[in-house]
N, C-alpha and C positions, 0 to 999 in steps of 0.2 A: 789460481793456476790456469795457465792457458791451457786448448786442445790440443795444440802441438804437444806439448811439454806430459801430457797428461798421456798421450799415446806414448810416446817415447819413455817413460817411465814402465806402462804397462808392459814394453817391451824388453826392457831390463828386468819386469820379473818373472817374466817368461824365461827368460835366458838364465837366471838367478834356480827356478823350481828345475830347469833343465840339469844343472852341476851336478847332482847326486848321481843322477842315472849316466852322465857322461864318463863321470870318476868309476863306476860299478861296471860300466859295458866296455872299457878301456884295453883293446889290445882282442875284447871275444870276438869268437865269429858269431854270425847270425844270417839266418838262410832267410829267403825274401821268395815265396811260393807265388808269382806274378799271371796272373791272369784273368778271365771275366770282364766287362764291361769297362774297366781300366783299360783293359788294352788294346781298345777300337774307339777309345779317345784319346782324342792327341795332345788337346788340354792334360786330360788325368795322368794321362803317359810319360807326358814332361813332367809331373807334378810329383811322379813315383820315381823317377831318373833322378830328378832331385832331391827327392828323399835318400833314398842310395847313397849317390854320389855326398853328401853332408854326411853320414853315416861313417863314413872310408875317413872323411876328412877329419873327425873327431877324434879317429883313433879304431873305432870299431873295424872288423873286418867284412864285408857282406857277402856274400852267394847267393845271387840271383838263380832262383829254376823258373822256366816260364814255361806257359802252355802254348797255347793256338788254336784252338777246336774249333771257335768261330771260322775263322781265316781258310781254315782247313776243308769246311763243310761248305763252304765261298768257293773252293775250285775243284773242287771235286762235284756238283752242279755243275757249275761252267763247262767240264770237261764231259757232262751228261749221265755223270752215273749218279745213283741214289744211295742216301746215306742210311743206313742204318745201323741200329744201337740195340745190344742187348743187355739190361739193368747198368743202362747208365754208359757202356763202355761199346764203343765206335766196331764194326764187324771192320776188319783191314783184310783185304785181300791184297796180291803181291803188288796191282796197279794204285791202289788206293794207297797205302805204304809209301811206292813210291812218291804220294803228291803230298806224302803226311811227311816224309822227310824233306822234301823241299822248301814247303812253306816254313816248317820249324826252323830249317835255315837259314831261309830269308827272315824271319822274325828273329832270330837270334842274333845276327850280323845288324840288324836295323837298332836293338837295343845296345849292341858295343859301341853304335857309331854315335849313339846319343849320348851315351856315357863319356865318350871321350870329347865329344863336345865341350863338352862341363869339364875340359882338365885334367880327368881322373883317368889312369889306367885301365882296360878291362879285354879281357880276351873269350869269345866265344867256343865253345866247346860244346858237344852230345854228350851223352854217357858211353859212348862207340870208342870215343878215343882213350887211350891208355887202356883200352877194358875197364873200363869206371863202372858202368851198371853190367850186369851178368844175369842176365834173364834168363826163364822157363817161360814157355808158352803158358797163355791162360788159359784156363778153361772155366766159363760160366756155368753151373750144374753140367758138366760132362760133356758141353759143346763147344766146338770147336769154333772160336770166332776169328779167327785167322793170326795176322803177323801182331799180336798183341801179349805185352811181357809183364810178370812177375818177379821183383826183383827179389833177385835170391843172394845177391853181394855187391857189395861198392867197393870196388879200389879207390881211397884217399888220396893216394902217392901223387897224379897228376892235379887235383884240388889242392894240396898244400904246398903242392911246388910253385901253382900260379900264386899262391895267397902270401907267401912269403917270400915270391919277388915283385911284392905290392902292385898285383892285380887285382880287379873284382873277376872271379869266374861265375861267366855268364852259360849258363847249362842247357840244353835243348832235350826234352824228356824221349829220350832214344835209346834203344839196348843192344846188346848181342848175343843172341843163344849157342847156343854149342854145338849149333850148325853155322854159326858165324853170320845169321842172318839178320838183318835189320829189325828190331823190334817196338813198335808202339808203346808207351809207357802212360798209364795216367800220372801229369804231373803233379798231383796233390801225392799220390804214391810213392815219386821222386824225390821231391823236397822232402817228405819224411824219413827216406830211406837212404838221403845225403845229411838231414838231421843227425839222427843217430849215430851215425859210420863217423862221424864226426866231431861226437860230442857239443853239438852246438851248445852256445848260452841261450838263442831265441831261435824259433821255428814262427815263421807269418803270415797266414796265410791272407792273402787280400780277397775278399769275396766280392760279391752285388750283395751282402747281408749288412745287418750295424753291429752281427757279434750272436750270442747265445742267446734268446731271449723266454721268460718263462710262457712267454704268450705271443706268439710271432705275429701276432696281431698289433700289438701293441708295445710300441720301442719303449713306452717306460718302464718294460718291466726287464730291459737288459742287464746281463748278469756280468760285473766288472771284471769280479776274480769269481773265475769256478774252480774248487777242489777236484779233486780224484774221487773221493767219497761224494760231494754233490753233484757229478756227473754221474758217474754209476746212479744215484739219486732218482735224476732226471730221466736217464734214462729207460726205468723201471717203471717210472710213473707216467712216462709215454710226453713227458715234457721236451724233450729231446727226440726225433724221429722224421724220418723221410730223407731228405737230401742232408738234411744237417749230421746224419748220423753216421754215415761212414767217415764224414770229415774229422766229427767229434773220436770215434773209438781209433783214426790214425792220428791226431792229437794225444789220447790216453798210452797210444803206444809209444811216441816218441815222448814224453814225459819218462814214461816207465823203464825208458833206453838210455837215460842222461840228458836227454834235453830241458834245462833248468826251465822255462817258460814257451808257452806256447800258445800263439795269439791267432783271435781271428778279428776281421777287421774289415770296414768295407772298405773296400779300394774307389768306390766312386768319390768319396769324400777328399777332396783336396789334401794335401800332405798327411795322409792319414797316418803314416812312418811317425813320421816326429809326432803327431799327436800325440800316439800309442807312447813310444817309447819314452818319452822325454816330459810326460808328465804324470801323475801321480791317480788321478782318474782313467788319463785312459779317455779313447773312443769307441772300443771295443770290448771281447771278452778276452781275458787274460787266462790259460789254463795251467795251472799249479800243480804240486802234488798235494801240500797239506799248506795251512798257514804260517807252520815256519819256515816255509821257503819265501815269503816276504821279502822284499830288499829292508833294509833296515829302518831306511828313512818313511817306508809304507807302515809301518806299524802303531 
C-alpha cells in the first residue's frame, strides 16, 4: 500500500471514531470558555474558529464566551495606569472598566468576523444586552475592588433566540448591576454560569494547561476522565491546588447544575475541539459526575 493511500485511510478512520460522538452531540449545545494564549495567536485563533465553526456544521450548537485579560492589561499600560490584581481578579475602577469594555468589544466583533469568514452565522453580544448576566458587586474578603461582577442570574431568552435562528452567540464576559452599571466578569465565571442557565451537553474550557494532571510536572500522569468523587479525591490530597483549583471546583459546580461533561483542555494545541470531542481519548481532562455518565461507546 502506498503513503498516499495509507494516510488517506488513516483519515477515514478518524472520521469513522468521530460518528459516535457526532450522532450523541447532534442538535446539543456546548459552551466553548475561549481564552489564554490561544487568543494572542493567530495561528491557534483560526485553528479554534475552526474548530467552532465544524462544530455548528455537524449539527452541534456552540456558545463561544471569551475573555481578553491579556489585551486588556496591553491598554491600560499604554494609557499609563497600573494594573493590579487582588487573588487573581483585575481591581476596575470606573476608567479602567471603561478600557475593559472596549477591548472586550473589539475582541468580540474581531471573533464574529472570523466566524463568518468560515460561512457560518454568528452574532456578538455582552451579558448587558437583554439583561443576560445580572451582577452584584465583588468583594475579595470584604474589599472593595471596584466595577467587578458576581453573577447572580442569566437570562437565556436572548441566547436561544440567537441559537435557534442558527447563530453561534459569541458573548463578551460583561454585566449589569442594579445600578445599571457596567460590570467586569471573570470569564471562566461566565461560561459556567451560561453553562448551567442552559443546561449545556459540554462546558470547555481552553487553558495554557494539557488537562488535570496528578503531577503537573509531569504530562504523563494526565487524568482522561476525572469523576466527582476523584476530584474531591484530589483535591484533599493537595493533588489539585493553586490556579487549577477554582477552575476545577467551577467545573464540580457546573457538573452538579446539569452540565453532562466538562472539559479542560489546552487551547495552545492545534484543533484541540475536535481532538477533545470527536475522539475517544481525548487531549485533555474530561470532568464527569460518576462512570455512568460514559457515552456508550466509551465504555
Amino acid at each position: 500500500m502506498d503513503t498516499n493511500m495509507e494516510q488517506i485511510l488513516i483519515k477515514a478512520e478518524t472520521l469513522i471514531e468521530a460518528l459516535p460522538y457526532i450522532r450523541d452531540f447532534n442538535n446539543k449545545i456546548v459552551v466553548v470558555k475561549y481564552g489564554g494564549s490561544a487568543m494572542i495567536d493567530k495561528k491557534l485563533e483560526e485553528s479554534v474558529i475552526k474548530d467552532v465553526a465544524l462544530l455548528k456544521l455537524v449539527g452541534m450548537k456552540p456558545i463561544i464566551v471569551h475573555g481578553g485579560g491579556k489585551e486588556i492589561s496591553k491598554w491600560i499600560n499604554v494609557v499609563g495606569k497600573e494594573t493590579k490584581f487582588v487573588e487573581g481578579l483585575r481591581v476596575t475602577d470606573a476608567e479602567t472598566m471603561e478600557i475593559a469594555e472596549m477591548v472586550l468589544n473589539k475582541v468580540n466583533k474581531g471573533l464574529v468576523q472570523r466566524i463568518e469568514k468560515l460561512g457560518v452565522k454568528a452574532v456578538g453580544i455582552s451579558g448587558k444586552d437583554g439583561g443576560m448576566l445580572k451582577v452584584d458587586k465583588k468583594l475579595v474578603n470584604g474589599e472593595d475592588i471596584g466595577f467587578v461582577g458576581n453573577i447572580k442570574e442569566v437570562d437565556c431568552e436572548l441566547i436561544m433566540s440567537l441559537i435557534d435562528n442558527d447563530f453561534i452567540p459569541v458573548i463578551a464576559p460583561i454585566g449589569l448591576g442594579d445600578d445599571f452599571e457596567s460590570y467586569n466578569i471573570n470569564a471562566d465565571d461566565a461560561a459556567c454560569a451560561v453553562a448551567r442557565a442552559i443546561k449545556a451537553e459540554k462546558l470547555a474550557f481552553l487553558t495554557d494547561v494539557d488537562g488535570v494532571c496528578r503531577n503537573p510536572e509531569d504530562k504523563s500522569t494526565l487524568v482522561s476522565v476525572l469523576t466527582l468523587p476523584m476530584a474531591d479525591e484530589m483535591i484533599k490530597s493537595g493533588e489539585i491546588s493553586g490556579g487549577m483549583l477554582p477552575k476545577i471546583r467551577n467545573c464540580i459546580d457546573a457538573v452538579n447544575n446539569g452540565v453532562n461533561r466538562v472539559h479542560i483542555l489546552d487551547g495552545r494545541k492545534e484543533h484541540c475541539l475536535l481532538l477533545e470531542f470527536f475522539t475517544q481519548k481525548g487531549i485533555g481532562t474530561a470532568i464527569i459526575d460518576d462512570e455512568q455518565k460514559l457515552y456508550a461507546h466509551e465504555r
